[in-house]
C-alpha positions as CSV (number, residue, x, y, z in Angstrom):
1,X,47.2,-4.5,21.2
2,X,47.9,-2.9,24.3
3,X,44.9,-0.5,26.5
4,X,45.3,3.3,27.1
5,X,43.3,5.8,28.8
6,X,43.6,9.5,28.8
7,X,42.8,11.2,32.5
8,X,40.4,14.4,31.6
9,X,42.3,16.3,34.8
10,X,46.1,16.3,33.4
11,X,45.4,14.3,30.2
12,X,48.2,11.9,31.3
13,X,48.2,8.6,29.7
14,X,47.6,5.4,31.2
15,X,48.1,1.7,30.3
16,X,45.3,-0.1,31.5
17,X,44.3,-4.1,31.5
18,X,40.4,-5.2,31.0
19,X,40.3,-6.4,34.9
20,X,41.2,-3.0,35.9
21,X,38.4,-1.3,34.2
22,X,36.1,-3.9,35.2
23,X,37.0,-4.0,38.5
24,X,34.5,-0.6,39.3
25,X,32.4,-0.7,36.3
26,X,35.4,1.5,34.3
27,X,35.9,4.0,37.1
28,X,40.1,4.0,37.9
29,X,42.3,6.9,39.3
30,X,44.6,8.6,38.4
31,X,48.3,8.1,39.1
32,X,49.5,11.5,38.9
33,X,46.6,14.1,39.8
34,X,44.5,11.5,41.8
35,X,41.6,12.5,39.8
36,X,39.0,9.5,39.6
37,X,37.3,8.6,36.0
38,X,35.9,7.0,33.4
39,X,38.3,4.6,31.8
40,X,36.2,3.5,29.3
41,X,35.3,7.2,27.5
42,X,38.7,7.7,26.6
43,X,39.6,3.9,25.9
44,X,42.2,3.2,23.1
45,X,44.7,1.1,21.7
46,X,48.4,1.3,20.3
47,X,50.4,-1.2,19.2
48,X,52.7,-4.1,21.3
49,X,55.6,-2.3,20.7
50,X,55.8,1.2,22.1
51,X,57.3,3.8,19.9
52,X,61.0,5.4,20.6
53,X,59.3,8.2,22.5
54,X,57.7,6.0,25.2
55,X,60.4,3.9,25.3
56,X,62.6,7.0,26.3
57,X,60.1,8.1,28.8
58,X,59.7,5.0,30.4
59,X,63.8,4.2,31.0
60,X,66.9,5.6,32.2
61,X,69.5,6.4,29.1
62,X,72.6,4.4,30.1
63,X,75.8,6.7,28.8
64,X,79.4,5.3,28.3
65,X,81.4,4.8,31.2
66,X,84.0,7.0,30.0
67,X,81.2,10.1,30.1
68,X,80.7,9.6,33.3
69,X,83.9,11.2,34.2
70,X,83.8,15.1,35.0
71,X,86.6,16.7,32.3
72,X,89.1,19.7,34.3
73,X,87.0,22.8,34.8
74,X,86.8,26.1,32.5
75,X,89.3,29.0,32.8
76,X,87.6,31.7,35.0
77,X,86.6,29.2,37.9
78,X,83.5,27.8,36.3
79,X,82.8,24.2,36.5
80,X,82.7,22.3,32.7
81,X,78.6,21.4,31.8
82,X,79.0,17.3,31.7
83,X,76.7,15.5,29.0
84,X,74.7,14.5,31.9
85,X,73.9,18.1,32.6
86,X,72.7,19.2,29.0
87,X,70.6,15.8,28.4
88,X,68.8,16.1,31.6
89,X,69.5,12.1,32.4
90,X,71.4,11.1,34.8
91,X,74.1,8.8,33.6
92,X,73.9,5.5,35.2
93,X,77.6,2.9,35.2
94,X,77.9,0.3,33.2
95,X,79.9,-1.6,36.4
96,X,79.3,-1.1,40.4
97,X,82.7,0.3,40.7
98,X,83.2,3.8,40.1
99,X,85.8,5.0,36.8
100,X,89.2,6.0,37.8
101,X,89.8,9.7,37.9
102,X,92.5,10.9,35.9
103,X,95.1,13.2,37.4
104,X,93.9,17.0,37.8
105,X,96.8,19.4,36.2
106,X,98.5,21.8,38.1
107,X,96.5,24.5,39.8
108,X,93.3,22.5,39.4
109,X,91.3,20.2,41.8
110,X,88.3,18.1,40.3
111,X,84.5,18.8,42.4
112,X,82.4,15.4,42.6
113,X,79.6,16.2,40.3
114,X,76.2,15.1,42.4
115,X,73.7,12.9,40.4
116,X,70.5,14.6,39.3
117,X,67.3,13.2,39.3
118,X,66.6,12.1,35.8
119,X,64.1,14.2,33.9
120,X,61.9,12.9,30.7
121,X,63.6,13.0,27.4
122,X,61.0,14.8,25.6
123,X,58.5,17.5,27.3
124,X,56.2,16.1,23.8
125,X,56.2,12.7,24.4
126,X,53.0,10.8,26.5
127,X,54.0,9.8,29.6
128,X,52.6,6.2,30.5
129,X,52.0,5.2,34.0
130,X,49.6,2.2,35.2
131,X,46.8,3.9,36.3
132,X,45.5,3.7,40.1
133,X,42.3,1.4,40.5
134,X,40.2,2.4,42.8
135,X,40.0,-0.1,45.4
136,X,36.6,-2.1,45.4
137,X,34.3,-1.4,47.9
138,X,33.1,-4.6,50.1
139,X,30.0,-5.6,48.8
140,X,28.9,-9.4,48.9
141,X,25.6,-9.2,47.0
142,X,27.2,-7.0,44.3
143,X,30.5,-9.5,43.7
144,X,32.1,-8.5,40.5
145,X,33.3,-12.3,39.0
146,X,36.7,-12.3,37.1
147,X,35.9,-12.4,33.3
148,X,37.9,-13.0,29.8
149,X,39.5,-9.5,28.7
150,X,37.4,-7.3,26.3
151,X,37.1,-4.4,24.2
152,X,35.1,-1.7,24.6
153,X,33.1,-2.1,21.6
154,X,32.5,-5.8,22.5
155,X,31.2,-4.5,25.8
156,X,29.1,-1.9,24.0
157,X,27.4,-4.6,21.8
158,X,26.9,-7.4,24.7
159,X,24.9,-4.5,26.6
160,X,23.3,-4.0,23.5
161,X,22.1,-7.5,22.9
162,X,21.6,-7.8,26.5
163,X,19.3,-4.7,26.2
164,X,17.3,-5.8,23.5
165,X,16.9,-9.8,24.8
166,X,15.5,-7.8,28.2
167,X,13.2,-5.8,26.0
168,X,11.4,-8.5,23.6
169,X,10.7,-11.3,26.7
170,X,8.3,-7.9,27.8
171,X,7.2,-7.8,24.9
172,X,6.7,-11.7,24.4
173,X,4.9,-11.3,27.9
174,X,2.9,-8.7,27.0
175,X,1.7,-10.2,23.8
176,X,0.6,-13.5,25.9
177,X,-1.0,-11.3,28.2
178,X,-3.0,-9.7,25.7
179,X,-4.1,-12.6,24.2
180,X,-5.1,-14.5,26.9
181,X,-7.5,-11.4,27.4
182,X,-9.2,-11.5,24.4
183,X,-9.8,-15.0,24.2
184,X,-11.3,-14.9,27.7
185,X,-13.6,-11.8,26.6
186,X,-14.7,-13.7,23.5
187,X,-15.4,-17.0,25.7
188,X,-17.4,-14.8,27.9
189,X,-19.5,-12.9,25.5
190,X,-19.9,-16.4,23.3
191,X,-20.6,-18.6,25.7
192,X,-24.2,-19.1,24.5
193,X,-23.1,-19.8,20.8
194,X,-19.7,-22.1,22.3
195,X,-22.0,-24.2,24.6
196,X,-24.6,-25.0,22.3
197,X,-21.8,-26.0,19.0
198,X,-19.3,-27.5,21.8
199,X,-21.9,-29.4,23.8
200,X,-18.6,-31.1,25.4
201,X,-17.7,-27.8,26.9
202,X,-21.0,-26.8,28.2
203,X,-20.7,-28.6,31.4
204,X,-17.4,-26.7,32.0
205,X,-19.0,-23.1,31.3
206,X,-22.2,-23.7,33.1
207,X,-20.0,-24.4,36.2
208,X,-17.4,-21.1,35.1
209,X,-21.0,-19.0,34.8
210,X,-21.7,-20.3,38.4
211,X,-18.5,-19.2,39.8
212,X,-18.9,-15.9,38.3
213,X,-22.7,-15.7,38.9
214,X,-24.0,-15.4,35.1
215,X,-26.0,-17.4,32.9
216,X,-25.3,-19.3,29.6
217,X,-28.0,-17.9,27.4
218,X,-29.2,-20.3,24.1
219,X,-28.2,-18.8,21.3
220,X,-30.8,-16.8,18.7
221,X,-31.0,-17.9,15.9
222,X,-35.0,-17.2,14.4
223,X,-33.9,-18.2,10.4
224,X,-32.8,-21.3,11.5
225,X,-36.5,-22.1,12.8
226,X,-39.3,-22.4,10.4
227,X,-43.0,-21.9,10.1
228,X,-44.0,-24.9,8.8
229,X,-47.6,-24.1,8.6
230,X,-50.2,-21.4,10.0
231,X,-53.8,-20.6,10.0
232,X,-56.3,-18.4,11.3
233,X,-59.9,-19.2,12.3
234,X,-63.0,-18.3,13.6
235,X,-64.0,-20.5,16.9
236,X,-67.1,-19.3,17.6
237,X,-69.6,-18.2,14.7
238,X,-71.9,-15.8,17.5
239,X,-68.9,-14.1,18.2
240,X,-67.4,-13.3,14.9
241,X,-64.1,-11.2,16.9
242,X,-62.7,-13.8,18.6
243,X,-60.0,-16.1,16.4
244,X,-57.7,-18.6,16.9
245,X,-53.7,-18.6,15.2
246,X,-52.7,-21.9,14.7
247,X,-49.0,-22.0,13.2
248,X,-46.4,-25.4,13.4
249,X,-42.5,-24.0,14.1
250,X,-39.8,-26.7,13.6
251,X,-36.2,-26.5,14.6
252,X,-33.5,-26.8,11.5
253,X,-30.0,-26.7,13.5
254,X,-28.5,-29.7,14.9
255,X,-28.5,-27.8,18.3
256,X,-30.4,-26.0,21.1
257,X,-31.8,-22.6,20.3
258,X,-33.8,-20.2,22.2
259,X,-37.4,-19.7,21.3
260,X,-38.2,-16.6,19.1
261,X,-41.1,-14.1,19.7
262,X,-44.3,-14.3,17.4
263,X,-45.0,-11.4,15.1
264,X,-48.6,-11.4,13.8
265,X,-50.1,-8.1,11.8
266,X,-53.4,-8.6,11.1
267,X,-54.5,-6.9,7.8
268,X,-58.0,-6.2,6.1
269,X,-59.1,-7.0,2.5
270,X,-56.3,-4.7,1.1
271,X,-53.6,-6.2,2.8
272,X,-53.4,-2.7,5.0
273,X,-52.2,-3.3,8.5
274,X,-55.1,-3.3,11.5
275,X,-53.1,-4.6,14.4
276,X,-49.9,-5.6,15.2
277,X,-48.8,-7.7,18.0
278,X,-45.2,-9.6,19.2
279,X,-46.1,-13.0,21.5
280,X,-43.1,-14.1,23.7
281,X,-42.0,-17.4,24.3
282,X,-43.9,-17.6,27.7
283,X,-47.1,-16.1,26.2
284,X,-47.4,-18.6,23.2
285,X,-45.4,-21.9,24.4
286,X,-47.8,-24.9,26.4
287,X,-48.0,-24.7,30.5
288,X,-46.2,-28.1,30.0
289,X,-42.5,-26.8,28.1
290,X,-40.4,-24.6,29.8
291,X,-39.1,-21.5,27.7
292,X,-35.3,-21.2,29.6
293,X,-34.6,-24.7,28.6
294,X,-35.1,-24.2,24.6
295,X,-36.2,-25.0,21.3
296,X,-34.6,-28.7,20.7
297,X,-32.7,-29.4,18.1
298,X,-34.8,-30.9,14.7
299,X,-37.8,-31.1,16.9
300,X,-41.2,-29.2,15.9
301,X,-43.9,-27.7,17.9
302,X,-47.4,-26.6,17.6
303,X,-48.5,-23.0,18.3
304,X,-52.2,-22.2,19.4
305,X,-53.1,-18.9,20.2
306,X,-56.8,-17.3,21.1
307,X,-57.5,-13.6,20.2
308,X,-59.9,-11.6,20.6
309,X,-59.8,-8.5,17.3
310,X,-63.3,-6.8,18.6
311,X,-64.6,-4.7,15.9
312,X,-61.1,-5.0,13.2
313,X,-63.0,-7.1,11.0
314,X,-59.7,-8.8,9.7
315,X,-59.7,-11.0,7.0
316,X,-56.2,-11.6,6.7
317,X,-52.7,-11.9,8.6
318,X,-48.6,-12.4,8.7
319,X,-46.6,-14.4,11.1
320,X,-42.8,-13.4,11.1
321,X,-40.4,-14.9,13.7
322,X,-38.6,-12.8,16.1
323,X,-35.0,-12.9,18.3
324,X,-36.8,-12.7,21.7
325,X,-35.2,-10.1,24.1
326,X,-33.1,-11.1,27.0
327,X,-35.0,-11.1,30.1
């Protein structure tokens, strides 16, 4: 199949190859109006073998030899029209030597007949010239390499794929992006929970806390700790206000957790509330364990606690555990 363009100036007809088109991205000029253009919007094809029209347009008609011979001249003085003359082609010989003249009868004399330039055959038919490409600019970064001939709609579709391959690696990246965020936010606000269940990793987030100047709290966890067992005495008979809370907590995970806070109500003979009070770690715990290193894991701890109630006359009490808040 052979190329075509139409120029959008004159709307002359072109044959064009794939190199000249891709020579300047498309852009060619044209032959007859010098009018530079698109190639590719007006792209088309015909067939390999150009119809009777073209053909016509794009050769010289070769007449008989015998035609080219100018006949003896009208009565009246005016010369006889030739075939030549009313075809509008100029006749070309068959042989480099001219045809003999035949003998002019009496009276008459025989005028050499000038060759005309040879005009198209039909004012209808396309005219197809090889369209002007415009000559490539020097540019050594931008080197165009010489590729296989295509079609236009094969180049439409390999900037299409090329298009969306360019548009789903940002995507791709994007996605990574995004998820490397998240799991870094979740890492961070974890980081309590991931060090005490991963104690492998603890090490490494201790030292990634250290670098960004945080802490790896223990995680809270207050039903996973039980009150084993709990009492509430009088110490001192002559002083009937002051009690002491005696209450065993023990550790049920298999890890680390931080220490909750102690929630004692004391309560008369009808279980109606008289005081209420929350103990922190560092208000209940022995001078000898250190809250910020936490409750160990399976171990169990005894809870002593002096109070003084005054004049509340309790009789009874409840001990509820806690989450501590963050200091």
């Amino acid at each position: 199949m052979s190329m075509v363009t139409r120029c959008p100036a004159c709307t002359t007809l072109f044959r064009v190859t794939p190199q000249q088109l891709q020579a300047r991205q498309g852009r060619v000029r044209c032959g007859r109006c010098m009018t530079v253009f698109d190639g590719f919007k007006a792209l088309a094809t015909l067939p390999e073998q150009a119809p009777p029209e073209a053909a016509l347009a794009e050769t010289t008609a070769a007449p008989p030899a015998a035609e080219s011979a100018a006949p003896p001249a009208a009565a009246g003085g005016a010369p006889a029209r030739t075939h030549a003359e009313d075809t509008g082609h100029t006749a070309v010989p068959e042989a480099p030597a001219p045809p003999a003249t035949p003998p002019a009868p009496a009276g008459f004399e025989f005028e050499p007949i000038e060759p005309r330039p040879a005009r198209a055959a039909a004012q209808s038919a396309p005219s197809f010239r090889p369209a002007a490409a415009v000559k490539p600019e020097a540019r050594p970064d931008n080197a165009v390499t010489s590729s296989p001939p295509v079609s236009a709609d094969a180049l439409f579709l390999q900037q299409a794929h090329a298009k969306r391959r360019r548009g789903s690696w940002v995507w791709t990246a994007g996605s990574v992006l995004l998820t490397l965020t998240l799991a870094a936010q979740a890492v961070y606000f974890y980081r309590g929970e991931l060090a005490a269940n991963y104690r492998g990793l603890k090490p490494l987030i201790v030292q990634t806390c250290q670098l960004l100047q945080c802490d790896v709290p223990l995680p809270q966890r207050p039903r996973l700790i039980n009150i084993e067992a709990s009492d509430l005495q009088s110490v001192d008979p002559t002083r009937p206000g002051v009690i002491q809370l005696t209450a065993t907590l023990r550790n049920h995970a298999g890890y680390d957790l931080a220490y909750p806070a102690l929630d004692l109500v004391l309560t008369n003979t009808k279980e109606h509330t008289l005081a209420r009070r929350i103990f922190l770690p560092q208000e209940y715990l022995d001078k000898s364990r250190d809250a910020n290193a936490g409750f160990p894991a399976n171990a169990e701890i005894t809870v002593r606690l002096d109070l003084d109630t005054g004049e509340l006359g309790a009789a009874g009490f409840r001990l509820d555990l806690l989450p501590a808040p963050a200091r």
